[in-house]
Every structure is written in structure tokens, then in C-alpha cells.
C-alpha positions in Angstrom: 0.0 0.0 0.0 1.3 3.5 -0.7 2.1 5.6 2.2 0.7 9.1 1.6 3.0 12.1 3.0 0.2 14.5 4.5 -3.3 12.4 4.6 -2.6 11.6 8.2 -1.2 14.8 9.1 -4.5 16.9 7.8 -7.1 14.6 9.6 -5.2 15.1 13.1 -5.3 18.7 12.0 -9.2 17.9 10.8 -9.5 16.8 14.6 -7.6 19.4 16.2 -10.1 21.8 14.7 -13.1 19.7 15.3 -12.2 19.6 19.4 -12.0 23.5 19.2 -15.4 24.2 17.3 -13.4 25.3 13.9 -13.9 24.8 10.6 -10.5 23.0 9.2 -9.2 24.2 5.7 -6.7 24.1 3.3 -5.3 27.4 4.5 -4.8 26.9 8.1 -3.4 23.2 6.7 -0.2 24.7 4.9 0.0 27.2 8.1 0.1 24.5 10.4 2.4 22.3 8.0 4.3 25.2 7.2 4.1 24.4 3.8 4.2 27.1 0.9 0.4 27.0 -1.1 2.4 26.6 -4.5 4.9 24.0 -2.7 1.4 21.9 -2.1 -0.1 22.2 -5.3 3.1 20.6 -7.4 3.2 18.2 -4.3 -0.6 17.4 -5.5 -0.3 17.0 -9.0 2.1 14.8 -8.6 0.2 12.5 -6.3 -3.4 12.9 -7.6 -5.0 10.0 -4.7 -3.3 11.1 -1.9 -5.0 15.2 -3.1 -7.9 13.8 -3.3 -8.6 12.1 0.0 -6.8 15.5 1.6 -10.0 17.1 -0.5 -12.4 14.5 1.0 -10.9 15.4 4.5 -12.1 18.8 4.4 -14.8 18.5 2.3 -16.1 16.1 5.2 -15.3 18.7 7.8 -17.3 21.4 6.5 -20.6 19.3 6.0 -20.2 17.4 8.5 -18.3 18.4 11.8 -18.7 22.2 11.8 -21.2 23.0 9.2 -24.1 23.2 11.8 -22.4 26.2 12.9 -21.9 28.0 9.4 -24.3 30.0 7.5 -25.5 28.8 4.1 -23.6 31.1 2.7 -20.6 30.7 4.2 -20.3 26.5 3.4 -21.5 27.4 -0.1 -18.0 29.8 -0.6 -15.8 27.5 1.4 -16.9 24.3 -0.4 -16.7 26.7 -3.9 -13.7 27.8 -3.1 -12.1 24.0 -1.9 -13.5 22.7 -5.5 -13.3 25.2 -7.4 -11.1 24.7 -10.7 -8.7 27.5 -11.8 -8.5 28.8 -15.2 -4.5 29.3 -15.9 -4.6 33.5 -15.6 -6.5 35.2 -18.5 -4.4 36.9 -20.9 -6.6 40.2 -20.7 -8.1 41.5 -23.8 -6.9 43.6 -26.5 -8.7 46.9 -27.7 -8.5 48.0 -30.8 -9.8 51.6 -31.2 -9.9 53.5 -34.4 -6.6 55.4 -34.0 -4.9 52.0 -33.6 -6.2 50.4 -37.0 -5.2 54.1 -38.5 -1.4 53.5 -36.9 -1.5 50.3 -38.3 -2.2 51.0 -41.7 
């Protein structure tokens, strides 16, 4: 069986949270860890299961152990948020007004 480098370490921090009424997340993870946020994201594409069940950890944790005390609203960013694909930065747009075409003529 492979052994998984920061499963373990997020569900003690999943319980530590629980025990103190707060909601655990990815954020106060890599605090805790002291682990750089772009450190853990090349550490989880390169090991897609272990990301995953990390995901499942919290994902757990916010409906389940603290949610009762979260408003709708609140869950419904966090688990956004936690899910959430990013796009790779848009490139911006370009604006072509008439003066440019005349320039470029």
C-alpha cells in the first residue's frame, strides 16, 4: 500500500479543529504544516489520490463536523472555493480603437 505524505497529518489537524469548534481548511493546513500553497499544489499533482482524500478530508469537515455552525452562505463559498477549478490567468483583452487600425495601416 502507498504511504501518503500529508493524509494523516491533515485529519489530526481535521480533529484538532473539530475539538476546538473550527472549521478545518486548506489554508490553516499549509499554516500548520508550514508548507508554501504553490509548494502543495506541485506536491498534489504529482500525487493525484493522496489530493484527493486531503480534499475528501475537508470536504467532510465542513458538512459534516462544523457546518451546523456555518451560515449557508458561508459552506457554499468555502466548499466553492475548496473545489473550485482554476483557469491558468486570462491573458486580458486587446482593444482595438480606431486610432490603432489608422497606426497600423
Amino acid at each position: 500500500m502507498k504511504r501518503f505524505k500529508y493524509l494523516v497529518k491533515a485529519e489530526e489537524y481535521a480533529e484538532q479543529c473539530r475539538k476546538n469548534n473550527m472549521l478545518a481548511n486548506k489554508a490553516g493546513f499549509l499554516r500548520r504544516e508550514k508548507l508554501a500553497p504553490h509548494v502543495f499544489e506541485e506536491y498534489c499533482r504529482d500525487n493525484r489520490d493522496e489530493a484527493e482524500l486531503i480534499d475528501a478530508v475537508f470536504e467532510d469537515e465542513a458538512l459534516n463536523a462544523g457546518a451546523k455552525n456555518l451560515s449557508a452562505t458561508v459552506l457554499n463559498l468555502y466548499l466553492k472555493n475548496l473545489f473550485e477549478k482554476t483557469e491558468p490567468d486570462d491573458k486580458g483583452i486587446s482593444v482595438i480603437t480606431y486610432n490603432d487600425a489608422e497606426d497600423a495601416l
